[in-house]
Every structure is written in structure tokens, then in C-alpha cells.
C-alpha positions in Angstrom: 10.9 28.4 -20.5 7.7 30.4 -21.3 8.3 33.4 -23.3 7.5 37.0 -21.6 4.7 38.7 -22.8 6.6 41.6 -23.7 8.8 39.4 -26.4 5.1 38.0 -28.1 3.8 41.5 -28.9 7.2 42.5 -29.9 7.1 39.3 -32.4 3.9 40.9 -33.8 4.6 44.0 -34.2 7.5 43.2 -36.0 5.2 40.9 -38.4 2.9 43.9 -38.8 6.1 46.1 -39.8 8.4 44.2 -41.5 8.6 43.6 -45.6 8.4 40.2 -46.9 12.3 39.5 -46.7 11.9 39.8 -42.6 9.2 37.9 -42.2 11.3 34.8 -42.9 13.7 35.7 -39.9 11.0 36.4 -37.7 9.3 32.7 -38.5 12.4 31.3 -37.5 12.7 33.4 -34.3 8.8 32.1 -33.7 10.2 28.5 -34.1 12.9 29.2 -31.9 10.7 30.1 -29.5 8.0 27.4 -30.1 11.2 24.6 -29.7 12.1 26.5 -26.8 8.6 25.9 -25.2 9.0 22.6 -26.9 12.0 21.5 -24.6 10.9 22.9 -21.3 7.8 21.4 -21.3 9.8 17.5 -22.0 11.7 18.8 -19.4 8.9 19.3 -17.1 7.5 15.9 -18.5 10.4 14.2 -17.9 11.1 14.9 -14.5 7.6 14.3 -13.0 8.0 11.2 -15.1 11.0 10.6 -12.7 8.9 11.3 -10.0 6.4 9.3 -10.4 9.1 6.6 -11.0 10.7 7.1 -7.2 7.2 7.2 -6.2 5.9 3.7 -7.5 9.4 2.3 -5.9 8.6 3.6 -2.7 5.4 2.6 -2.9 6.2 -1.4 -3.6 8.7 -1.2 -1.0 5.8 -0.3 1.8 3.7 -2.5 0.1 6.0 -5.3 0.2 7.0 -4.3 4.1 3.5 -4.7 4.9 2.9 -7.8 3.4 6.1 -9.5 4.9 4.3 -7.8 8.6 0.9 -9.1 7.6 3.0 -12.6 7.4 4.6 -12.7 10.3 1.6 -11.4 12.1 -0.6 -14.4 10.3 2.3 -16.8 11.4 1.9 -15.4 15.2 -1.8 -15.8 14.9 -1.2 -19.1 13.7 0.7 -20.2 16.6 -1.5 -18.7 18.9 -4.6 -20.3 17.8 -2.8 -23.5 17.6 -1.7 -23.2 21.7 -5.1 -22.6 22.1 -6.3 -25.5 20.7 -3.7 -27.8 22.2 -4.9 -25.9 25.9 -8.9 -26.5 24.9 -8.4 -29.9 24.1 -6.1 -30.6 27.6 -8.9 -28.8 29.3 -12.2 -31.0 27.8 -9.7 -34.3 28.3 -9.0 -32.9 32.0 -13.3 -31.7 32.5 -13.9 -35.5 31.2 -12.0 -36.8 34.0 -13.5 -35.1 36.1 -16.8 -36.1 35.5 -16.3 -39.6 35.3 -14.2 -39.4 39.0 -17.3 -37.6 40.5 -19.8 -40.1 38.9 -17.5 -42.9 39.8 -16.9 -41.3 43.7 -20.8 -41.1 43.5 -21.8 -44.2 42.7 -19.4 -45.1 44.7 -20.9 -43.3 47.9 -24.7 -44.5 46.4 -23.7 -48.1 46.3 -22.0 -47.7 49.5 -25.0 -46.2 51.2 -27.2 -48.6 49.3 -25.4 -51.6 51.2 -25.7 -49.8 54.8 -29.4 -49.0 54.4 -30.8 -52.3 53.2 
């Protein structure tokens, strides 16, 4: 806990005024102080030490939520692009059919008109 202003410049007065014999109490009321400044500041260190703790476990528990949602989604993705595939391919075997029964139903038609004109 910071010291008041008001105790300092009584401190030093009291170093200005006293005789040699007080000058060893008022040391020791200065380190009082200074171990008193000493604790609350590790206090202060401490806790946003703690802080920063919960904060980092928070922060790997989003992290590793997002990463199990960025899996999933890749599996979705995955499956989706595989169904297309699967439709892609069914469609060009289904177009190839198709063009072989209209070249076959036209040269059908051609060889059939090729025998009635000649």
C-alpha cells in the first residue's frame, strides 16, 4: 500500500530533527515502509500473474473449440466435395450415353435414308 505523502515529509522532518540515537528507529520505520511497498507491489504482481494465467486457459480453450469447428467443418466440406464428384462423374457417364445414342439414332436415320434414296 503506497505511503501518504503526509507520512514521507513527516519521515524527513523527523531525520532533519532527531539526534543520532533516533535516526536508527526512523531507518527502521523507512524499511518498514519500503517492505511494505515491497509486499503490495508482489501482491499486485501476483495477482495479474493469476490473471494472465485464467486468461491463457481461456484462451486455449477457444482456440481448441475452433479448431475441433474448423474440423468438423473440413470433414463437411470433405463429404461435400466428394458427392459432388460422385454426381460429376454420373453426369459425364450419363452425357456420354447420350451422345453415343444420338450418334447411334443418327446414323441410324442416315443409313436408313441412305438405303431409301439410292
Amino acid at each position: 500500500m503506497p505511503v501518504p505523502e503526509k507520512e514521507i515529509d513527516k519521515t524527513r522532518e523527523e531525520i532533519a530533527s532527531s539526534k543520532d540515537d533516533d535516526k536508527e528507529r526512523i531507518t527502521e520505520t523507512g524499511y518498514f515502509y519500503l517492505s511494505q511497498q515491497i509486499n503490495f507491489n508482489t501482491q499486485q504482481i501476483t495477482r495479474l500473474d493469476n490473471k494472465i494465467d485464467r486468461l491463457d486457459e481461456k484462451l486455449e480453450t477457444q482456440i481448441a473449440r475452433l479448431d475441433n469447428k474448423i474440423d468438423k467443418l473440413d470433414e463437411k466440406i470433405d463429404s461435400v466435395r466428394d458427392s459432388l464428384e460422385n454426381k460429376v462423374d454420373s453426369l459425364k457417364f450419363w452425357a456420354v450415353g447420350t451422345v453415343i445414342a444420338v450418334l447411334v439414332g443418327t446414323g441410324g436415320i442416315i443409313a436408313t435414308l441412305a438405303v431409301l434414296f439410292t
